[in-house]
N, C-alpha and C positions, 0 to 999 in steps of 0.2 A: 504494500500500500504506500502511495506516494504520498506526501503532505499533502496535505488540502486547506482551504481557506472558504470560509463562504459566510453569507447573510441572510440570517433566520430571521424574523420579526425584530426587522431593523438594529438586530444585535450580529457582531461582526465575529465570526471563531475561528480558531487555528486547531488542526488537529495531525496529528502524527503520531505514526507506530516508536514504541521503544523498547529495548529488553526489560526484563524483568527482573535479571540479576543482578544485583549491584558490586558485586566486581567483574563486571564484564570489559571494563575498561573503555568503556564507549560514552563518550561524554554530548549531551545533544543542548544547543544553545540557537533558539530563536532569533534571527537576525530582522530589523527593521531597517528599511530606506523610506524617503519622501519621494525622491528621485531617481528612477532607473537611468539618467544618463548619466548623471553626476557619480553614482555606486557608492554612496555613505552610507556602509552599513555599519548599524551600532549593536551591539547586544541587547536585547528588550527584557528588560527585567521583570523577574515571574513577581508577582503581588503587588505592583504597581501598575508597570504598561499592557502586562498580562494578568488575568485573574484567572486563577488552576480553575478549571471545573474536573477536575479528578481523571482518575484514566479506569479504562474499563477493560477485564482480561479479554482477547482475541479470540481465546479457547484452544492456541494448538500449545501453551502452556511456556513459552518463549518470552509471548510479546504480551504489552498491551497498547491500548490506542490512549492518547494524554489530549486532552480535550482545554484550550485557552481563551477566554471571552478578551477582545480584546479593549481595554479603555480607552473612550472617545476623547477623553482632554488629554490623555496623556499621546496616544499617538492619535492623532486625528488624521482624515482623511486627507487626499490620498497617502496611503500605507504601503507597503510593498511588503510581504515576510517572505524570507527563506530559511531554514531549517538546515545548520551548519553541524556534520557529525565529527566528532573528533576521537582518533583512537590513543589512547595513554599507552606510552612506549615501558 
């Protein structure tokens, strides 16, 4: 499952698979831009720019899906998110 982004009743979410172990070494950090041509991406910090609405298991026992409402004052429209994995060496 690729990241996804969409607008439910004028509320705007970010959603993306993750593991489930937590020493898997995989570290996953939401990126926001205002501008695709400019590419300032900043890291979007979860309980501020993002509000957790929790993650739900996948059921093949691996992953689950991590569900993000995104806040209108803090990142307001237009928004860009991409979804940056990082592996710890």
């Amino acid at each position: 499952m690729r990241p996804t982004a969409a607008v439910l009743d004028n509320v705007r979410t970010f959603r993306h698979r993750r593991l489930l172990a937590d020493d898997s070494g995989v570290e996953y950090v939401v990126e926001s831009a205002s501008d695709l041509v400019l590419s300032n991406w900043d890291a979007a910090d979860v309980g501020t720019d993002l509000i957790d609405q929790g993650a739900v298991p996948t059921g093949d026992g691996l992953t689950e899906t991590v569900e993000y409402r995104l806040d209108d004052d803090r990142l307001p429209s237009p928004r860009f998110l991409r979804l940056r994995v990082i592996l710890a060496e």
